[in-house]
C-alpha positions as CSV (number, residue, x, y, z in Angstrom):
1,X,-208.4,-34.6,76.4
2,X,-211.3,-34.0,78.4
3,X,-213.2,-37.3,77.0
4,X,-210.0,-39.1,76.8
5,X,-208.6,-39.1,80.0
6,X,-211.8,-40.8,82.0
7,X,-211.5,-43.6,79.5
8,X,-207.4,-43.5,79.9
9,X,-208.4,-43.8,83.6
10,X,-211.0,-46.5,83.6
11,X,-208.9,-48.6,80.7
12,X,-205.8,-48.7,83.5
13,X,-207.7,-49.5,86.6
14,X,-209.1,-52.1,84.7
15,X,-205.8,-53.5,83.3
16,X,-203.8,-52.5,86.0
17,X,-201.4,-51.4,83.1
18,X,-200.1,-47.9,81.5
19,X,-202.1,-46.4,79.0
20,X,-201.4,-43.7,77.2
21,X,-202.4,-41.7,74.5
22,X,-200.9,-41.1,71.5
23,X,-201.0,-38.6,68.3
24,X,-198.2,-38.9,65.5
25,X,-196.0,-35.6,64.5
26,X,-193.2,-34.9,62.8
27,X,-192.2,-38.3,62.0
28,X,-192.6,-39.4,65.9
29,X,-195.5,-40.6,68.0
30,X,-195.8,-38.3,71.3
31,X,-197.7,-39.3,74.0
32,X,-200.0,-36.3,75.0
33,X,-201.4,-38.1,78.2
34,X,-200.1,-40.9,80.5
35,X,-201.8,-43.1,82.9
36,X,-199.2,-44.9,84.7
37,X,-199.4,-49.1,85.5
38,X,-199.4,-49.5,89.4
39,X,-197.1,-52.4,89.0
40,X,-193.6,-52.9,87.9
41,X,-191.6,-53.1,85.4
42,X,-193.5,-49.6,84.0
43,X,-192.7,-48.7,80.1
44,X,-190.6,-45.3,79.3
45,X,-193.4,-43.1,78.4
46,X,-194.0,-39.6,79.8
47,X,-196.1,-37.4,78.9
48,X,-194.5,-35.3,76.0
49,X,-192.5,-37.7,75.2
50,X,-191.4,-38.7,71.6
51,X,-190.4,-41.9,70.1
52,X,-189.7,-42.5,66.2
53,X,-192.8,-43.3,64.2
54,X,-191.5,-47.0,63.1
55,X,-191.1,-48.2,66.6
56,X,-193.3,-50.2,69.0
57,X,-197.0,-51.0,68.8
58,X,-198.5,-47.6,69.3
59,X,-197.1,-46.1,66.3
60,X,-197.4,-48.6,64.0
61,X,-201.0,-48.6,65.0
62,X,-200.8,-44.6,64.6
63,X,-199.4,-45.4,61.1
64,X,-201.9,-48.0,59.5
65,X,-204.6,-45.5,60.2
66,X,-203.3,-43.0,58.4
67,X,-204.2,-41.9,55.1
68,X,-202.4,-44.1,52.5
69,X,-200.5,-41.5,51.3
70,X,-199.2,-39.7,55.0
71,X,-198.5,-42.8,55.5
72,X,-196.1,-43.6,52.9
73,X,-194.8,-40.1,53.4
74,X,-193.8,-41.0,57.2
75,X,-192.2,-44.8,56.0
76,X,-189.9,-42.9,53.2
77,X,-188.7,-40.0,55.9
78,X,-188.0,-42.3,58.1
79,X,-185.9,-43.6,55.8
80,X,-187.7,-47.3,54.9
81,X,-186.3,-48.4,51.6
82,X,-188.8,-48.6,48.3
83,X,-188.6,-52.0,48.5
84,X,-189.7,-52.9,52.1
85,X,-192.8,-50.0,51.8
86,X,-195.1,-53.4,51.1
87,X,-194.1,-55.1,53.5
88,X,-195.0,-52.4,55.8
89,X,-198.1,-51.5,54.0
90,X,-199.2,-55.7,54.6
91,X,-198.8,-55.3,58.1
92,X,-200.4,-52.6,58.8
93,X,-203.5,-54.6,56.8
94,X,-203.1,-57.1,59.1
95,X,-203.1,-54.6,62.2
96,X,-206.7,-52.9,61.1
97,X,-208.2,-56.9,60.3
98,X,-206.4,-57.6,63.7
99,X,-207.9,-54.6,65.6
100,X,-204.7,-54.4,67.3
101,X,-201.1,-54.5,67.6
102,X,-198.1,-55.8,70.1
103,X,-194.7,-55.2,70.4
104,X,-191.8,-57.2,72.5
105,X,-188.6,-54.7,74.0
106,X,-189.2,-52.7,70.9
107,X,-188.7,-49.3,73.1
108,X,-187.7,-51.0,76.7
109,X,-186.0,-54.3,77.1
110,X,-188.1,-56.8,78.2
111,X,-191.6,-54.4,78.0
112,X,-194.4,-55.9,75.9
113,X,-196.6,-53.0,74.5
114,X,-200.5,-54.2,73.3
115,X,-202.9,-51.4,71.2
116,X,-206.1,-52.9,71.0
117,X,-208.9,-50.9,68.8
């Protein structure tokens, strides 16, 4: 935390966004530290807060850096059917080419979440 949070601070004054940061556990993504946008609408997160693993831009990005294996370990406990685990597995291919990932009112309606690499 003690490297991360200038960088949290100096990534949000020059977005003028929220940034947080985020570590997956137990089949969720918590946010361990929060810098929160100066303008409105603001996301949902808090610091210690959990969200399910499939959801919004953060943990999919959380997700297609995971070991292969933890990661199919997290899609199947969250309950992703057999059949869609490829799908996943593509995207999260095209997140690490991408360097980044987006979401649209996955968590908040009408909040569009970015996690660049």
């Amino acid at each position: 935390m003690t490297l991360a949070k200038p960088e949290l601070k100096r990534l949000a004054e020059q977005t003028q966004e929220s940034v947080a940061l985020m570590v997956p556990s137990n089949g969720q993504a918590i946010c361990i530290e929060l810098i929160d946008s100066p303008q409105p609408p603001r996301c949902c997160y808090q610091k210690g807060l959990a969200q399910p693993l499939l959801v919004g831009a953060s943990a999919r990005v959380l997700l297609a850096y995971m070991d292969e294996a933890q990661s199919l370990s997290a899609l199947l406990a969250q309950g992703v059917d057999s059949g869609d685990v490829a799908t996943y597995q593509r995207s999260f291919a095209e997140i690490r080419a991408a360097g980044y990932a987006v979401s649209q009112s996955e968590i908040d309606d009408g909040i569009w979440g970015s996690v660049r690499l």
